[in-house]
KEKE-3310 file (N, C-alpha, C; in steps of 0.2 Angstrom, whole numbers, plus 5000, padded with zeros to 4 digits):
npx = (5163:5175:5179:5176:5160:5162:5166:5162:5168:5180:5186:5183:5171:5154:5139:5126:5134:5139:5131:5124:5134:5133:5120:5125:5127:5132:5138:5149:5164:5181:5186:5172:5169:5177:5175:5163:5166:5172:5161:5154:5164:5164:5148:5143:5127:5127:5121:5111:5103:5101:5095:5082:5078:5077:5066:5059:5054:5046:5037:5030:5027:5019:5007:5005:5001:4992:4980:4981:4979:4985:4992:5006:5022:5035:5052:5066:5082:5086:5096:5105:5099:5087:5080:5063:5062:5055:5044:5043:5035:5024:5017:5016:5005:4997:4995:4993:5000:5013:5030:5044:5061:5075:5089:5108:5120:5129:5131:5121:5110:5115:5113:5099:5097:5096:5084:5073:5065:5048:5034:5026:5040:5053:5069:5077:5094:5096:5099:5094:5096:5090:5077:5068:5071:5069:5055:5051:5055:5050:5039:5033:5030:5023:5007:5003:4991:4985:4985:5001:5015:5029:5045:5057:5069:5081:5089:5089:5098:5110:5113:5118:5114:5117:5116:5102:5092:5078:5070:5070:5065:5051:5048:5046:5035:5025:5022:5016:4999:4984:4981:4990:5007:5021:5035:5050:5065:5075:5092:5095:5106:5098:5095:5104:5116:5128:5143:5141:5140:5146:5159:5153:5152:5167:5170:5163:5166:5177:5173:5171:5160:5152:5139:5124:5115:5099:5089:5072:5064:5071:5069:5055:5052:5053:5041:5031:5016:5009:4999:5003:5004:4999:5008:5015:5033:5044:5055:5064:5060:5050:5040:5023:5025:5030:5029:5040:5046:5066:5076:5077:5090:5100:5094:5096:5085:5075:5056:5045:5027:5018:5000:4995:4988)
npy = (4605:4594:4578:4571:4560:4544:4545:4558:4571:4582:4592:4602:4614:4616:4619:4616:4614:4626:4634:4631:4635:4649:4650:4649:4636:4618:4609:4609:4611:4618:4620:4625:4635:4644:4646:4653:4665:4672:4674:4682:4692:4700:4702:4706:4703:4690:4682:4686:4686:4670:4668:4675:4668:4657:4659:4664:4652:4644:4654:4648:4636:4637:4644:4636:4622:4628:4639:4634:4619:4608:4593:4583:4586:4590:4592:4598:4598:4599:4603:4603:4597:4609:4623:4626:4616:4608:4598:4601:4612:4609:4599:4605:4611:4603:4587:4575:4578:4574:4572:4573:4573:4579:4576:4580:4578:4565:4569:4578:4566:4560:4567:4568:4556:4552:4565:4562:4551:4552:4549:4549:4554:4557:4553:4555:4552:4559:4569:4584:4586:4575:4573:4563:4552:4557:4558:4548:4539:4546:4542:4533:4536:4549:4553:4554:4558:4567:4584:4590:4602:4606:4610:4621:4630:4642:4634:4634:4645:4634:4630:4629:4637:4628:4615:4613:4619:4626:4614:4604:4608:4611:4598:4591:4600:4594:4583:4582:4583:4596:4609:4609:4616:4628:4631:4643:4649:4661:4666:4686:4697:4708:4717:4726:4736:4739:4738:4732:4721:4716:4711:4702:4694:4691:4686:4673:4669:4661:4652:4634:4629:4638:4650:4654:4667:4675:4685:4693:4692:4681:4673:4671:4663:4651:4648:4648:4645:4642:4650:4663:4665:4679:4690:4691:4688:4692:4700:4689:4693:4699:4693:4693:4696:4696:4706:4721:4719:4714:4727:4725:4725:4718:4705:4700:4691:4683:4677:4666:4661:4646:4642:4626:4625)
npz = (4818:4812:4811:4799:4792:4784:4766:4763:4756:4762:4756:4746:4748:4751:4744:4754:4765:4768:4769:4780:4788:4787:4794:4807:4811:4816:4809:4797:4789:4789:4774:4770:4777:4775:4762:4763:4770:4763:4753:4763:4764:4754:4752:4766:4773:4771:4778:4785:4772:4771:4785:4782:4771:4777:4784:4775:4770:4781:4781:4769:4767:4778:4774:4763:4771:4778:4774:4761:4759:4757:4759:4754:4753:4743:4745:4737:4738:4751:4762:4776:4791:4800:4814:4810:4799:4787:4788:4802:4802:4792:4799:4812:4808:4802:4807:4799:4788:4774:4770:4758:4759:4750:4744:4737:4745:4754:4769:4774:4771:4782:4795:4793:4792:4808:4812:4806:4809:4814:4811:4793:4785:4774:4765:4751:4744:4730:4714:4711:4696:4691:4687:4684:4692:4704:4705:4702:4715:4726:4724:4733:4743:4742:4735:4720:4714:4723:4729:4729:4737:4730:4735:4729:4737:4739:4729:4715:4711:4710:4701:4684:4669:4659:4665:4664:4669:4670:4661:4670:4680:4675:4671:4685:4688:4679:4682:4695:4699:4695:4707:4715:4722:4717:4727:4726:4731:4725:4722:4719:4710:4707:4717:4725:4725:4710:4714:4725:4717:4706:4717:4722:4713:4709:4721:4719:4708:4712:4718:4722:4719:4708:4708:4701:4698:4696:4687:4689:4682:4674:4683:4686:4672:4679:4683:4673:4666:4677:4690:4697:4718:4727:4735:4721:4713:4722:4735:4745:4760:4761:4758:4762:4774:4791:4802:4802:4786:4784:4772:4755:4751:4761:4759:4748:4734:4729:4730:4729:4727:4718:4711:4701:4691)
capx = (5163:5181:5180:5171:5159:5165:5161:5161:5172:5179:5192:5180:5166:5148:5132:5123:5137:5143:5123:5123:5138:5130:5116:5127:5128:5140:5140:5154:5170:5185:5186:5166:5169:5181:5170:5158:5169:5174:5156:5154:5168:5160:5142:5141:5124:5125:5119:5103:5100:5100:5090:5078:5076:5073:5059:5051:5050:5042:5031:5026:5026:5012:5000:5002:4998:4986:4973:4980:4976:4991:4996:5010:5028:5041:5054:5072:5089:5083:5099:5107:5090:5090:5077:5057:5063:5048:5038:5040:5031:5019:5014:5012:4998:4992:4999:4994:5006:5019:5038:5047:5067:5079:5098:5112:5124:5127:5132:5113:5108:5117:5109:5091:5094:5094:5079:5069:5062:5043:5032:5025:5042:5055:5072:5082:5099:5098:5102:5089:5095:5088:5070:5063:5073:5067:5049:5050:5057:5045:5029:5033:5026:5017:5000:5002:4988:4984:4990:5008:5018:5035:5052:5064:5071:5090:5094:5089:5105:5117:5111:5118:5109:5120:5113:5093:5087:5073:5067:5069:5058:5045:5047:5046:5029:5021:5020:5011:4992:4981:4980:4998:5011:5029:5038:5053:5067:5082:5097:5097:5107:5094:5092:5110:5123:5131:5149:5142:5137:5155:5162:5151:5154:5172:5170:5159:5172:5184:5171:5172:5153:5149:5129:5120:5111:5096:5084:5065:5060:5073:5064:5047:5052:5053:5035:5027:5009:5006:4996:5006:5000:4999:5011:5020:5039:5046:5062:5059:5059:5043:5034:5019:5029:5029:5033:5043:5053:5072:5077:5079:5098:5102:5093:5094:5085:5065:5054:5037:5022:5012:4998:4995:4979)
capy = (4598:4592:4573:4569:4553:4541:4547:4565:4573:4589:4597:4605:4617:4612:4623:4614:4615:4631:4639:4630:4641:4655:4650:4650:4628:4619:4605:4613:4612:4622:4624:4628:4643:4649:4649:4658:4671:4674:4676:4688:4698:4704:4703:4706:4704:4685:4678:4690:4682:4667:4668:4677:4663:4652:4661:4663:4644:4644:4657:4647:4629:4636:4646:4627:4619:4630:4640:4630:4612:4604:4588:4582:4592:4586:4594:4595:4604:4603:4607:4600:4601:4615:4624:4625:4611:4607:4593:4603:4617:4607:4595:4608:4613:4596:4581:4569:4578:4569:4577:4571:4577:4576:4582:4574:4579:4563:4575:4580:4561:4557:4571:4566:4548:4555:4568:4559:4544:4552:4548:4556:4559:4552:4554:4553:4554:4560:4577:4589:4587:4569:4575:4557:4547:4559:4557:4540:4535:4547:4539:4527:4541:4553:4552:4560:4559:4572:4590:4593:4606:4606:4615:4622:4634:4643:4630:4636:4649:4633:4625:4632:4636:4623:4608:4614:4619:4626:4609:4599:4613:4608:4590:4592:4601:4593:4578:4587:4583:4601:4611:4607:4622:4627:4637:4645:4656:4660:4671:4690:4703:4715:4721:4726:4740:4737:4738:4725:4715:4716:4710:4695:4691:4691:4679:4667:4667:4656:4645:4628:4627:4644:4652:4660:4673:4678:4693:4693:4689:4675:4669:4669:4658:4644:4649:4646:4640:4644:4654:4666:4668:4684:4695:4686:4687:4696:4699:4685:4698:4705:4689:4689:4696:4696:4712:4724:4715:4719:4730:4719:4726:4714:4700:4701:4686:4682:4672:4666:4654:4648:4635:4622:4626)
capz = (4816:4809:4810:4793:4793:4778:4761:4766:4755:4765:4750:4745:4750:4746:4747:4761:4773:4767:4770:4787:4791:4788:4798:4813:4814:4818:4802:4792:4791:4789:4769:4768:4781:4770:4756:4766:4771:4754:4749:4765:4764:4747:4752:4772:4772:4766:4784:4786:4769:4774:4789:4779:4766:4781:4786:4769:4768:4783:4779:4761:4770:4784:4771:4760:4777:4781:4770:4753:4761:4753:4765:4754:4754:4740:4745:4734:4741:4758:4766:4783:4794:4806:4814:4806:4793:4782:4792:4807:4800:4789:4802:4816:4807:4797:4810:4792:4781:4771:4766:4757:4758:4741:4743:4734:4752:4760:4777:4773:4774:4790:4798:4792:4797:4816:4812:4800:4813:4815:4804:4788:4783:4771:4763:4745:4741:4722:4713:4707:4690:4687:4689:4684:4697:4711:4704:4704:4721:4729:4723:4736:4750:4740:4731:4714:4713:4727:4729:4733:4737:4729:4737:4729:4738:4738:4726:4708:4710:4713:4695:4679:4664:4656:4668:4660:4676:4668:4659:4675:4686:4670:4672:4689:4688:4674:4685:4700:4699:4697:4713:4716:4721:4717:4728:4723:4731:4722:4723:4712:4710:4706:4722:4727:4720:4707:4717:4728:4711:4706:4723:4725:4707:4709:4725:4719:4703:4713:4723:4718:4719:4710:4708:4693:4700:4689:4686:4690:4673:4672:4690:4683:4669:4682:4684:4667:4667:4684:4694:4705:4724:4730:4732:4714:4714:4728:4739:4751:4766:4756:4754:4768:4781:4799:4804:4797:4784:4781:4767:4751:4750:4764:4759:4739:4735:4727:4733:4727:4727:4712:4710:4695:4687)
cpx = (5169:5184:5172:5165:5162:5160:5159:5168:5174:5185:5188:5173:5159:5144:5131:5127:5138:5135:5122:5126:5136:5124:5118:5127:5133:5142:5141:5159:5173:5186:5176:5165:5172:5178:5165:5160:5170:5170:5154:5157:5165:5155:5139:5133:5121:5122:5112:5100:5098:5095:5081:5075:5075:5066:5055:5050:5045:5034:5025:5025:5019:5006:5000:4999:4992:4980:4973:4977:4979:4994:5000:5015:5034:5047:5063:5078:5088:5089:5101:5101:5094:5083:5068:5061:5055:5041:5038:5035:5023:5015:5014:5005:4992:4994:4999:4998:5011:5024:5041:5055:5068:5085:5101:5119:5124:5130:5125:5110:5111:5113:5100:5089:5091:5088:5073:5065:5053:5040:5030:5032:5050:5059:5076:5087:5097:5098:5096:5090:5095:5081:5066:5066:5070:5058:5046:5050:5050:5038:5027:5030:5025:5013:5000:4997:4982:4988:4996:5013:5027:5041:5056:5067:5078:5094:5093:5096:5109:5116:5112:5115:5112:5119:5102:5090:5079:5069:5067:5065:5052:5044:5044:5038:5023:5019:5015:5002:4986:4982:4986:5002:5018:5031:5047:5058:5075:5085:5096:5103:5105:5092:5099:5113:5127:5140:5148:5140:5144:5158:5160:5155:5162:5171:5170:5163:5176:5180:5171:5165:5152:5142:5132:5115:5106:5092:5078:5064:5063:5069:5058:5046:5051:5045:5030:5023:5007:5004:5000:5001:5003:5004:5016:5024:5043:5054:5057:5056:5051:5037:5029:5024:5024:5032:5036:5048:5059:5072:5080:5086:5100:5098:5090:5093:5078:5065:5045:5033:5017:5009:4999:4988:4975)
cpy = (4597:4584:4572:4562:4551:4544:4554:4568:4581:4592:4602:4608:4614:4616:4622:4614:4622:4637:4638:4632:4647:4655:4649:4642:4627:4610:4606:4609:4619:4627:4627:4637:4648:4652:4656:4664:4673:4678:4684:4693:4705:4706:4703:4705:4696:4680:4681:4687:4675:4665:4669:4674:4658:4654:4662:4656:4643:4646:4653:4641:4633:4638:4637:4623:4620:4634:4637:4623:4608:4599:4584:4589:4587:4592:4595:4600:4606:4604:4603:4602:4606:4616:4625:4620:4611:4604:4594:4608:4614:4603:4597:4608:4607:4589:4575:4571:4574:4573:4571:4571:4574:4580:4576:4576:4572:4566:4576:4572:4558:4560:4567:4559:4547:4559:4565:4553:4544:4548:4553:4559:4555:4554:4552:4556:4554:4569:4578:4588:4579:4567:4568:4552:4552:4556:4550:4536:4543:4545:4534:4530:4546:4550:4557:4562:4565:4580:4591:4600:4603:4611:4615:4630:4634:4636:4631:4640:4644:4630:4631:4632:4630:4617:4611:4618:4620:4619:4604:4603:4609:4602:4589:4593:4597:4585:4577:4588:4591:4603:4609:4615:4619:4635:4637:4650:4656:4668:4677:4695:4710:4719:4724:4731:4737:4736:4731:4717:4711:4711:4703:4691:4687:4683:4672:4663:4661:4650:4639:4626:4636:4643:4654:4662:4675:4682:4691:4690:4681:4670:4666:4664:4651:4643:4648:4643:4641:4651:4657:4670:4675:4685:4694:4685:4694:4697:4694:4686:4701:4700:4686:4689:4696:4701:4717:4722:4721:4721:4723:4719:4720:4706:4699:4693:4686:4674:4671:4660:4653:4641:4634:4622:4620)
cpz = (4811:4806:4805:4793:4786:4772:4760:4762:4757:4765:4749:4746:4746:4752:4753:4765:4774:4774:4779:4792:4793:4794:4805:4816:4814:4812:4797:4794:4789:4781:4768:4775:4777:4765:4757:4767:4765:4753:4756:4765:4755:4747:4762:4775:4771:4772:4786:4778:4771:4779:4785:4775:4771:4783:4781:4770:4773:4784:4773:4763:4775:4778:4766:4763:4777:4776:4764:4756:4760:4760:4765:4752:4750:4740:4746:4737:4747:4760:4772:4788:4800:4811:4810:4800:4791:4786:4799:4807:4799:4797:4810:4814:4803:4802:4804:4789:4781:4769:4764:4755:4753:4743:4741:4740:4754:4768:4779:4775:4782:4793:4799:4795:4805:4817:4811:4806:4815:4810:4801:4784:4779:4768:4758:4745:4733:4722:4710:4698:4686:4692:4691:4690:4704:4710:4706:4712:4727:4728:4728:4743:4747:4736:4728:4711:4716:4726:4731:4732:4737:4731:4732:4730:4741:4735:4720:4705:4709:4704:4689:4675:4661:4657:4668:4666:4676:4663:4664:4679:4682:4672:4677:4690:4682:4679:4692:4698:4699:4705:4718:4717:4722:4721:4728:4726:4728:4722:4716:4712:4708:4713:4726:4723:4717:4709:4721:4722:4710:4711:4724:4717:4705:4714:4723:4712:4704:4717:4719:4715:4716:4706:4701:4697:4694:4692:4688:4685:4673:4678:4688:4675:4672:4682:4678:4668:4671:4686:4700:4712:4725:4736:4727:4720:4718:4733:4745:4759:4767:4756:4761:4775:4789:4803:4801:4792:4784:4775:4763:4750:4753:4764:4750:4736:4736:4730:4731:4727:4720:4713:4702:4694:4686)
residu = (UNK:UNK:UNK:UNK:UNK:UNK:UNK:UNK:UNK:UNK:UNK:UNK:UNK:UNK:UNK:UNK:UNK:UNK:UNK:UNK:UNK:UNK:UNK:UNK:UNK:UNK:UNK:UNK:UNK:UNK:UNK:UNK:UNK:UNK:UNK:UNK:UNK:UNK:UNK:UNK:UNK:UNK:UNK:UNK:UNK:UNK:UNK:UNK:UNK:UNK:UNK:UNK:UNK:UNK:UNK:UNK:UNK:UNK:UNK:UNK:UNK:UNK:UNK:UNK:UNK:UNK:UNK:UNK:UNK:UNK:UNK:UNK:UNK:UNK:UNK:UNK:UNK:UNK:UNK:UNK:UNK:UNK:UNK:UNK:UNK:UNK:UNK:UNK:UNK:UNK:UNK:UNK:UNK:UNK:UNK:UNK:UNK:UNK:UNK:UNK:UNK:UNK:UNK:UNK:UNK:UNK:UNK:UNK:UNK:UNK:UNK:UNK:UNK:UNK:UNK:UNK:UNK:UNK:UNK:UNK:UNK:UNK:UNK:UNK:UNK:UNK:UNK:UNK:UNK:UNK:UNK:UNK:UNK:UNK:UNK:UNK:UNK:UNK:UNK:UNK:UNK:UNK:UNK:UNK:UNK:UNK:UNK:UNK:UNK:UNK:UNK:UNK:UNK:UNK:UNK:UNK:UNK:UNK:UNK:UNK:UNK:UNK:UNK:UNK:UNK:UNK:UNK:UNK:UNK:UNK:UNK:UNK:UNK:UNK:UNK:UNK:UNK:UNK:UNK:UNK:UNK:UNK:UNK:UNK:UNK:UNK:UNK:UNK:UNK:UNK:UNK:UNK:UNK:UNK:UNK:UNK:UNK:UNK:UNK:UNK:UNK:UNK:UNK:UNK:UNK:UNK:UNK:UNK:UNK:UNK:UNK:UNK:UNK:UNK:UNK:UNK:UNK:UNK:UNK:UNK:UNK:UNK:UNK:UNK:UNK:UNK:UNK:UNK:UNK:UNK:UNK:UNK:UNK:UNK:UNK:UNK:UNK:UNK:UNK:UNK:UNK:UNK:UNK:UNK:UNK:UNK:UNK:UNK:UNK:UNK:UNK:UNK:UNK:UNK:UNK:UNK:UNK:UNK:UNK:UNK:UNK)
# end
């Protein structure tokens, strides 16, 4: 994909196109491969992550569908849809569910405007870090007053501490009616050598879009107040697999579910 739509600024690399690279799509361009590359040539590895992070949401979208009960999905950083997206997951198993998408990409909205035409399912341009404008504009297809399950997954990495991330997770959840879940998976370098710690660090140094990578601990700060499901915070390989998971090396990178009490 080379010929940009309007409004598509493609100087520079940006997560969601970059990640959709990894996942072997074809709505990239030329500087988000680069990026990519960069980030593999450091961490080879960073595409089996990927995958792997695709597959936990799947996994944390069916058990909210299915033994939690949850039949809304506010769901921020979704990403250029691909494969199991949210409301195909959820509403295998619930045909009533509601999603709600949130990315601040318009690439990601063009996308979705083609995707998005069932029902049940509904999408915002705004950014994660204007917690009360998402809040708001979604009240208009979820009932806050029901359980929802909140996304955010492989986006807490792209959010500095400097942009609060943890005061808008809060915001975020304090709004979520009891019996409400937050799932969560985010980028660490706990699980990797320290040579490949180095290496990524170096990459990710020059990307235009670079992460913050955090610890377990600093993970489960997102997590305050809540109740973690079983098996907590985990490599997302780890969390309720299906098979033999990958070794965490190759997919460095928690993942976890908690209700609202």
């Amino acid at each position: 994909m080379e010929a940009a739509p309007p409004g598509i600024d493609t100087s520079i690399a940006h997560p969601a196109r970059r990640y959709d690279y990894w996942l072997g799509g074809t709505d990239n361009f030329a500087v988000d491969r680069a990026a990519g590359d960069a980030i593999a040539a450091a961490y080879p590895s960073i595409r089996t992550l990927a995958v792997e992070n695709r597959r936990f949401l799947r996994r944390a979208v069916s058990f909210l569908a299915g033994a939690a009960g949850v039949r809304q999905f506010l769901d921020i950083g979704t990403g250029i849809p691909t494969a199991n997206n949210t409301h195909e997951v959820a509403q295998a198993l619930a045909p009533d569910a509601r999603v709600v998408y949130v990315d601040n990409d318009p690439i990601v909205l063009t996308h979705a405007r083609a995707l998005l035409r069932g029902g049940g399912t509904a999408y915002l341009e705004a950014d994660f870090r204007t917690p009360g404008v998402i809040l708001d504009r979604a009240a208009s297809t979820l009932d806050f007053d029901e359980p929802i399950g909140l996304l955010l997954v492989a986006l807490l990495h792209l959010v500095r501490d400097s942009d609060r991330p943890y005061a808008h997770v809060a915001t975020l959840v304090e709004a979520l009616p009891p019996g409400s879940y937050l799932v969560i998976s985010h980028g660490t370098a706990d699980l990797v050598p320290e040579a490949v710690r180095a290496r990524v660090a170096a990459a990710d140094a020059t990307s235009p879009t670079p992460s913050q990578v955090r610890s377990k601990d600093e993970v489960a700060g997102f997590f305050a107040g809540l109740e973690l499901v079983e098996p907590g915070i985990v490599p997302v390989s780890e969390w309720r697999p299906e098979g033999v998971p990958v070794p965490p090396p190759e997919a460095s990178c928690y993942g976890a579910v908690a209700r609202k009490p």
